[in-house]
C-alpha positions as CSV (number, residue, x, y, z in Angstrom):
1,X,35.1,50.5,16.4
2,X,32.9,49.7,13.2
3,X,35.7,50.8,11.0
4,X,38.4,48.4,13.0
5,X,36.2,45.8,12.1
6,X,34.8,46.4,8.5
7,X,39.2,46.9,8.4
8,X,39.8,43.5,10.1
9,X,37.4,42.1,7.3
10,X,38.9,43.7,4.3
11,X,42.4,42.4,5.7
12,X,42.3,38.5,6.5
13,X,45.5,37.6,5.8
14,X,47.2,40.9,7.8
15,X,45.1,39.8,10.7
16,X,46.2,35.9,10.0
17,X,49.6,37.3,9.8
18,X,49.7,39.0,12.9
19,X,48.7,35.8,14.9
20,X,51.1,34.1,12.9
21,X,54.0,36.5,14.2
22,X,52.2,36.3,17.8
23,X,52.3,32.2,17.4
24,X,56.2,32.4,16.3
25,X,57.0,34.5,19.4
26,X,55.5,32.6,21.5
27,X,56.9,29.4,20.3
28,X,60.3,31.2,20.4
29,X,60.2,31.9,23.9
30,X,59.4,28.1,24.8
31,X,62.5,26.8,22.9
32,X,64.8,29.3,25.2
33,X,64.9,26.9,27.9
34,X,65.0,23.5,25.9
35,X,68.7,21.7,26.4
36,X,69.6,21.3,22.6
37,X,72.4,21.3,20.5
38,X,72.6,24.3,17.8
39,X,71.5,21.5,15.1
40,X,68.5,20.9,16.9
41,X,67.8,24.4,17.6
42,X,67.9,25.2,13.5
43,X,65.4,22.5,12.8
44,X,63.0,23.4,15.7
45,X,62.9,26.9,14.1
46,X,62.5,25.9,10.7
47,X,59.5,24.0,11.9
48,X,58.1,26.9,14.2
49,X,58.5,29.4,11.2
50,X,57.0,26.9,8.2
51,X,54.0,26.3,11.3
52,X,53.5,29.8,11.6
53,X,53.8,30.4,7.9
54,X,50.5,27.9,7.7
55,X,48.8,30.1,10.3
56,X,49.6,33.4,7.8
57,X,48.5,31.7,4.6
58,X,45.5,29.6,6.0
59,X,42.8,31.5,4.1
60,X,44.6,32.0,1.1
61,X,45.6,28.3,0.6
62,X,43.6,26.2,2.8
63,X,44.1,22.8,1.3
64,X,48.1,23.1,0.5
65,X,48.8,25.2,4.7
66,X,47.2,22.0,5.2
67,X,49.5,19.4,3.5
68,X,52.3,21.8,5.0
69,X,51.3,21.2,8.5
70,X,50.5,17.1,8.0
71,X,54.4,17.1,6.2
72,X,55.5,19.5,9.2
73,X,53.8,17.0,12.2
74,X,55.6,13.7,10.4
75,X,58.9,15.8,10.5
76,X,58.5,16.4,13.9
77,X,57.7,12.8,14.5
78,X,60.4,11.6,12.7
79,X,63.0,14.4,13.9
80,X,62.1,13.8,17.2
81,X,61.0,17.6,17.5
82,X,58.5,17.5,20.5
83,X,55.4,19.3,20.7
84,X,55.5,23.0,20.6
85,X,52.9,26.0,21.0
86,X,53.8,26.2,17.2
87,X,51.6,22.8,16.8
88,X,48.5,24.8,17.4
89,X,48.8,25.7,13.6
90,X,47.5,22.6,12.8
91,X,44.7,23.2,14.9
92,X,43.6,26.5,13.3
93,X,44.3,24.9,10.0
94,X,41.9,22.1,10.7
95,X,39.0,24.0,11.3
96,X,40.1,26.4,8.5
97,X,39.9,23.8,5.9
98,X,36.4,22.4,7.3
99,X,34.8,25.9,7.1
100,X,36.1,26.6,3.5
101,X,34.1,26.2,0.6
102,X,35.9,23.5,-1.3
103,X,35.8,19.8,-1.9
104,X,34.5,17.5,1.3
105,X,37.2,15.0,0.5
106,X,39.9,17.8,2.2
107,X,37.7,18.5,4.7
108,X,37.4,14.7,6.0
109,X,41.2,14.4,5.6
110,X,41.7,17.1,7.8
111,X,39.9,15.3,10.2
112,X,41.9,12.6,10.0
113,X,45.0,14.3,10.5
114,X,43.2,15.9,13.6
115,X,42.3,12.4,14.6
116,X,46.3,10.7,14.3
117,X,47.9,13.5,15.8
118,X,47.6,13.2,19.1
119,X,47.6,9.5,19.4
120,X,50.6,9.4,17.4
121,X,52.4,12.8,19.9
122,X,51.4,10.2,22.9
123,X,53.1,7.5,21.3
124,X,56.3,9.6,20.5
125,X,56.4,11.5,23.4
126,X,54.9,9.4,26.2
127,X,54.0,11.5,29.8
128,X,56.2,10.2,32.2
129,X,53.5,10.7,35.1
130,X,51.3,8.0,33.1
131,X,52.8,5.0,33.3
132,X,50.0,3.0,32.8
133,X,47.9,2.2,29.2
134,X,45.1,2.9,29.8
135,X,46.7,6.9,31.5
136,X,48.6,6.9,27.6
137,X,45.2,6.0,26.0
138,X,42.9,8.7,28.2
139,X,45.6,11.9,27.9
140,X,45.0,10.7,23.6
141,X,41.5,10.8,23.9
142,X,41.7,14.0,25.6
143,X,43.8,15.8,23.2
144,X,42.0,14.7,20.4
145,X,39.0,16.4,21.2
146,X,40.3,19.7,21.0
147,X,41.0,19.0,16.9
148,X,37.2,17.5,16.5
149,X,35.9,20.3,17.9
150,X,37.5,22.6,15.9
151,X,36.7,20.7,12.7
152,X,33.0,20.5,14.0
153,X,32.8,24.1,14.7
154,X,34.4,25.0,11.3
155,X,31.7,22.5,9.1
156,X,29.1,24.2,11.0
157,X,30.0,27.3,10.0
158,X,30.9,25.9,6.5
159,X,26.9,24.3,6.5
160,X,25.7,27.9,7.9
161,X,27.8,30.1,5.4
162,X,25.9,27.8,2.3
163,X,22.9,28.2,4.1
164,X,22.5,31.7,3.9
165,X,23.9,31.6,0.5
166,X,21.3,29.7,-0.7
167,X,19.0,32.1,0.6
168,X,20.3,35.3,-0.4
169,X,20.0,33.4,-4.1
170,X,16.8,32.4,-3.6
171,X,15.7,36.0,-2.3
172,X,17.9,37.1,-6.4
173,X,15.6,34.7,-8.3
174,X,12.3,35.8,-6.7
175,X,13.0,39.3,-7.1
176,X,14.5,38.7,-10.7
177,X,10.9,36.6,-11.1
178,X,8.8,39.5,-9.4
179,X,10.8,42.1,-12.0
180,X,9.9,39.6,-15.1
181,X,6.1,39.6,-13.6
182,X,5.6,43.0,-13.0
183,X,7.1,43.6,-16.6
184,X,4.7,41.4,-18.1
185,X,1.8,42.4,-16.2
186,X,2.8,46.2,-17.3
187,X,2.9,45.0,-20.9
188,X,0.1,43.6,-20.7
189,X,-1.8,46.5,-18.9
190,X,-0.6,48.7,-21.9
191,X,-2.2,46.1,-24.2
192,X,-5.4,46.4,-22.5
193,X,-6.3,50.1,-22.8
194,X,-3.7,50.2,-26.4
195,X,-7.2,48.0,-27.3
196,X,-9.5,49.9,-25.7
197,X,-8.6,53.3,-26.9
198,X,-8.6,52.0,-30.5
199,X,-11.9,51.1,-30.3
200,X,-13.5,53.5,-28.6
201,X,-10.9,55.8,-30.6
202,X,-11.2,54.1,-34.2
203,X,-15.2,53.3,-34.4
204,X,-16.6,56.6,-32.7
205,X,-14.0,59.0,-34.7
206,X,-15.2,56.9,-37.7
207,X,-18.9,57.2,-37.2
208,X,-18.1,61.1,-36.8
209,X,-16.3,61.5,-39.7
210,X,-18.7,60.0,-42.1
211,X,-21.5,61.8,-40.2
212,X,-19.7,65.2,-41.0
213,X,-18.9,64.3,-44.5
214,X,-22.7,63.5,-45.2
215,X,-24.0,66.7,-43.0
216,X,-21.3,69.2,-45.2
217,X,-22.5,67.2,-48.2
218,X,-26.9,68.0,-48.0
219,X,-25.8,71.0,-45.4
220,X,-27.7,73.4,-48.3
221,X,-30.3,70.8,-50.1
222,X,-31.9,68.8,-46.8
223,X,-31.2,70.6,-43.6
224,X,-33.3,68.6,-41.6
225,X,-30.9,65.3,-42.6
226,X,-27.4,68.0,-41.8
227,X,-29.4,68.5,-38.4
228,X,-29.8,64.7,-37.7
229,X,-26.2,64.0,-39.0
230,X,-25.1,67.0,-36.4
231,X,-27.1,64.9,-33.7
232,X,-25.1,61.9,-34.4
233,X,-21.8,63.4,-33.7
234,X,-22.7,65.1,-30.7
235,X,-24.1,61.7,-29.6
236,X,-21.3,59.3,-30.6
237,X,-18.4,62.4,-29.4
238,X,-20.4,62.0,-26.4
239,X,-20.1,58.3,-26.2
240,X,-16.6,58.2,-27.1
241,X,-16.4,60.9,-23.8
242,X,-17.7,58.4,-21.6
243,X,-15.7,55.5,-22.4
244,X,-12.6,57.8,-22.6
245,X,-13.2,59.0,-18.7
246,X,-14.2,55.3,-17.8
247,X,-10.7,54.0,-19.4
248,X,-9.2,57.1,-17.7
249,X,-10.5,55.8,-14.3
250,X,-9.5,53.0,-14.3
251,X,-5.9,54.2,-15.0
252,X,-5.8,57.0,-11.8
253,X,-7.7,54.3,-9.4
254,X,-5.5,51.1,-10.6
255,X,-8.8,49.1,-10.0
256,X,-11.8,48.9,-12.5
257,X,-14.3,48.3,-9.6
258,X,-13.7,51.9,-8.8
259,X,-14.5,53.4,-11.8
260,X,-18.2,52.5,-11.5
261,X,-19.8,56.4,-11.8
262,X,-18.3,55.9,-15.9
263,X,-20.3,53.9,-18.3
264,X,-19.9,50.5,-17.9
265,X,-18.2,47.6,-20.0
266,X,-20.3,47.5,-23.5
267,X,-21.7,43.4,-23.4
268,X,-23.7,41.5,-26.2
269,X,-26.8,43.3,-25.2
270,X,-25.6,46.0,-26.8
271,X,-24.4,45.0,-30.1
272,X,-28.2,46.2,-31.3
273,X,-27.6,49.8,-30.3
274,X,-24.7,49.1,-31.9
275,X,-25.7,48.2,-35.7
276,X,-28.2,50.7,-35.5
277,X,-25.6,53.5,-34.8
278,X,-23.9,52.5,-37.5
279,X,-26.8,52.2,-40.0
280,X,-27.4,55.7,-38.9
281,X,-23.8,56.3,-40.1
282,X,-25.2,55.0,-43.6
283,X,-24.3,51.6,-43.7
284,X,-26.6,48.6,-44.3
285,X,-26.0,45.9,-41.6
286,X,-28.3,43.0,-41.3
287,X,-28.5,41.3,-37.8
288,X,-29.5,38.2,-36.8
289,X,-28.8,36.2,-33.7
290,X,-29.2,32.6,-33.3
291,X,-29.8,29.9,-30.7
292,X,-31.1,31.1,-27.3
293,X,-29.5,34.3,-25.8
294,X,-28.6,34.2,-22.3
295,X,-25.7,36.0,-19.7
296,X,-21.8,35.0,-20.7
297,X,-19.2,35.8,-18.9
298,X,-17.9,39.1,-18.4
299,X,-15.0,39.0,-20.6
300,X,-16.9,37.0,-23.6
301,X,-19.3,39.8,-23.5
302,X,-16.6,42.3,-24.1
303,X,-14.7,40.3,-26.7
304,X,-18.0,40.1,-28.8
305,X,-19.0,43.8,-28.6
306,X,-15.4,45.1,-29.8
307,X,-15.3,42.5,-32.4
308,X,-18.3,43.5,-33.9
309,X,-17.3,46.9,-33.2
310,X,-14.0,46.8,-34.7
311,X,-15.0,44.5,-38.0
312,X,-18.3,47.0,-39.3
313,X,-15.6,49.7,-38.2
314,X,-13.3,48.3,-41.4
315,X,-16.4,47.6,-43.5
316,X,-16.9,51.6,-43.2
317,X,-13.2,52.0,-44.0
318,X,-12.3,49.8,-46.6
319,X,-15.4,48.4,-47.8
320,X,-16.0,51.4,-50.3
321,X,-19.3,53.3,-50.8
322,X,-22.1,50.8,-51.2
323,X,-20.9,48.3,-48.6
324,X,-23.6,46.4,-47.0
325,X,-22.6,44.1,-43.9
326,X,-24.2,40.8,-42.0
327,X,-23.8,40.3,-38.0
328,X,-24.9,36.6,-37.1
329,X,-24.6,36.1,-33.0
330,X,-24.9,32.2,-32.1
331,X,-24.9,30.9,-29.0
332,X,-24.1,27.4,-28.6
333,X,-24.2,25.4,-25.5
334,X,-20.3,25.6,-24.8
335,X,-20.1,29.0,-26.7
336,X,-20.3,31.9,-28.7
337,X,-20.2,31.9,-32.3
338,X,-19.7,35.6,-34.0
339,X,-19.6,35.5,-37.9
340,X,-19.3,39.4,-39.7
341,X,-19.4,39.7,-43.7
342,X,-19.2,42.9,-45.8
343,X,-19.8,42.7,-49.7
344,X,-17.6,45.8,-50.2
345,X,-14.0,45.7,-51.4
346,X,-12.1,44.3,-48.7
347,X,-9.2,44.9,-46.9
348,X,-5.6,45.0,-48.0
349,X,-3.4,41.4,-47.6
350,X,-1.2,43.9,-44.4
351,X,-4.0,45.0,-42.5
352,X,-5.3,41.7,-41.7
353,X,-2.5,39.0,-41.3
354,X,-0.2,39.2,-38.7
355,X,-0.8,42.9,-38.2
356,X,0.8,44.3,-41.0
357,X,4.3,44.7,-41.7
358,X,3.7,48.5,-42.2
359,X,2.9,49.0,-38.3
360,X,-1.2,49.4,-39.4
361,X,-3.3,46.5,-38.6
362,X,-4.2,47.4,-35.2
363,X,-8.0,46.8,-34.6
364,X,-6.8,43.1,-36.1
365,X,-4.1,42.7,-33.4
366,X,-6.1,43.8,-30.2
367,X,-9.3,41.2,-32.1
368,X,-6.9,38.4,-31.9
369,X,-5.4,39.3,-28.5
370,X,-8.7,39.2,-27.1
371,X,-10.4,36.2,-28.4
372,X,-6.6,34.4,-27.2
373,X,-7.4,35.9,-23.9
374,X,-10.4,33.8,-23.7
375,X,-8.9,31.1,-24.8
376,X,-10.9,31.4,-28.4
377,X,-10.4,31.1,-32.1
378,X,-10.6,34.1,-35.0
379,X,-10.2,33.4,-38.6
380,X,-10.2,36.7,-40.7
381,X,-9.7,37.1,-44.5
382,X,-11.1,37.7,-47.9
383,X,-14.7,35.8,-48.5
384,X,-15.0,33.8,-51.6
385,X,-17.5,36.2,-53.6
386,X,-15.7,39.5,-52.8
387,X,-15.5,41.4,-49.5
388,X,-14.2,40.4,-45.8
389,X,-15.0,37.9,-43.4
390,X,-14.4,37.9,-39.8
391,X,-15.4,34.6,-37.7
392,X,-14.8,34.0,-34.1
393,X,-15.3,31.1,-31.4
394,X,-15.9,32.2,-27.9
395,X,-15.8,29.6,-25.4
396,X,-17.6,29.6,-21.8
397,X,-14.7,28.8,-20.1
398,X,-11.8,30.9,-19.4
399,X,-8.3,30.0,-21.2
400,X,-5.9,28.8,-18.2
């Protein structure tokens, strides 16, 4: 039974033509007893073939089956062709045109036509049994309702039909919208830990690296400083451990609340421990903080840390040997200010603007990414007297 129907929907017009051959028969069969001449008898068929035709075609052509069965109704009027079961073509067209999709204006004219038609058959063809006007006006009334009802029930199921299409492309462009969403919120999960791993990655690896260099370097002449550069490694490669399993947490859970046994987010607080790691790496840093310190939020705290983080990082890297940097923290009463200078040899013109057009530069990107996701400002560059500069903005409120 399913596949008769999904067959009656793929076929419309072989279903509309078999109705149309049923209609014809049945018309046929009502002419057999009609006392006409042969004439007559030709133009009655013409019209109960061309009627039928309209019944066939309906869904195909709506609008012109239409103007066929008007032009065929006047023909019958004015060939004095009575009604016929063929007439119920226009009846089917009617509500045909008012459930099809196209302009109103056809739809209200088929009204129309279902409106004159049977005033104008009464008028024609008078019943005999109603003498009376007011019997010719009540059998029009009642004859006409048939063709409103069928142009009713089709502009209902015209209104229904774009109902349900609006929905289905409303349902398209919030799932197109959820798509673009989760795409951007999966881009911009892969930004977060890209930045994380290069700091935890780029600083730690860098501390180690120039802790092993010095420790191979006085391994022979001063084993006691190879032992304390040995210390350091294990102790930053230890670090680096922690934050690696707490980034790695937060990845298998999908929440960072549940990744509390790992060490938690680095803040301002611990921008000290910081610079003094890295003056154990053998860089001179000179700290000072400003203004009165107090709690920020959560995300400002984290923006400062890998700021710091990631700009006496570089100093190591490009700064050259005798490299000595300043950290200044200033809290203002709408912000925090973050200003880090090295006198060393600064970095290439690629690494710091726009990321570099030879794919490096990526500390600089995930520094600007965050201060932007706090709605902040970073200016980064060459300082006047020779070295870098790194100066941020961090507001107390969140960027919207």
């Amino acid at each position: 039974m399913q596949r008769f129907y999904e067959f009656i929907r793929r076929h419309p017009t072989g279903v509309d033509s078999f109705w149309a051959v049923v209609l014809f028969g049945f018309s046929m069969l009502a002419m057999i007893g009609v006392p006409v001449g042969i004439n007559d008898s030709l133009t009655m068929a013409l019209i109960v073939l061309l009627l039928s035709l309209t019944v066939a075609l309906r869904r195909r052509m709506p609008e012109k089956m239409l103007g066929l069965a008007v032009a065929l109704g006047v023909a019958q009027l004015a060939l004095d062709v009575e009604v016929n079961p063929a007439d119920f073509a226009l009846l089917v067209t009617i509500y045909t045109v008012a459930a099809h999709d196209g302009p109103r204006l056809i739809s209200r004219l088929a009204l129309a036509a279902g409106l004159a038609a049977a005033p104008l058959a009464a008028i024609r063809w008078p019943v005999p049994e109603s003498n009376s006007a007011a019997g010719h006006v009540f059998f029009a009334i009642i004859m006409t309702v048939p063709f409103v009802l069928a142009w009713v029930l089709g502009d209902s199921i015209r209104t229904r039909r774009a109902y349900f299409a609006q929905l289905e492309e409303r349902a398209t462009r919030l799932e197109r919208e959820r798509e673009a969403q989760a795409k951007v919120a999966v881009a911009a999960e892969r930004a977060r830990i890209a930045r994380e791993l290069h700091d935890v990655v780029a600083h730690n690896v860098s501390v180690m690296v120039v802790q092993a260099d010095g420790a191979a370097y006085v391994l022979d002449a001063a084993p006691d400083q190879a032992k304390q550069a040995l210390e350091t490694i294990s102790t930053t490669g230890r670090q680096a451990l922690a934050e690696m399993r707490r980034l790695l947490g937060v990845l298998r859970t999908g929440d960072a609340r549940e990744s509390g046994e790992y060490v938690p987010q680095p803040d301002v607080q611990q921008i000290e421990d910081l610079v003094e790691q890295v003056r154990s790496a053998g860089l001179t840093v000179d700290f000072k903080i400003e203004g009165t310190p107090r709690p920020l939020p959560s995300g400002v705290e984290l923006t400062a840390y890998r700021i710091v983080q990631e700009a006496l990082t570089n100093a190591r890297k490009h700064g050259g040997p005798e490299v000595g940097a300043s950290v200044r923290l200033v809290y203002f009463d709408d912000g925090l200010g973050l200003l880090v200078e090295d006198d060393g040899r600064g970095a290439a013109h690629e690494l710091y603007e726009d990321g570099g057009a030879d794919g490096q530069g990526h500390g600089m990107i995930g520094m600007r990414e965050r201060v932007g996701m706090v709605g902040g400002t970073l200016d980064a560059g060459p300082r006047p007297g020779g070295g870098f500069r790194i100066s941020a903005l961090l507001p107390l409120k969140p960027a919207h």
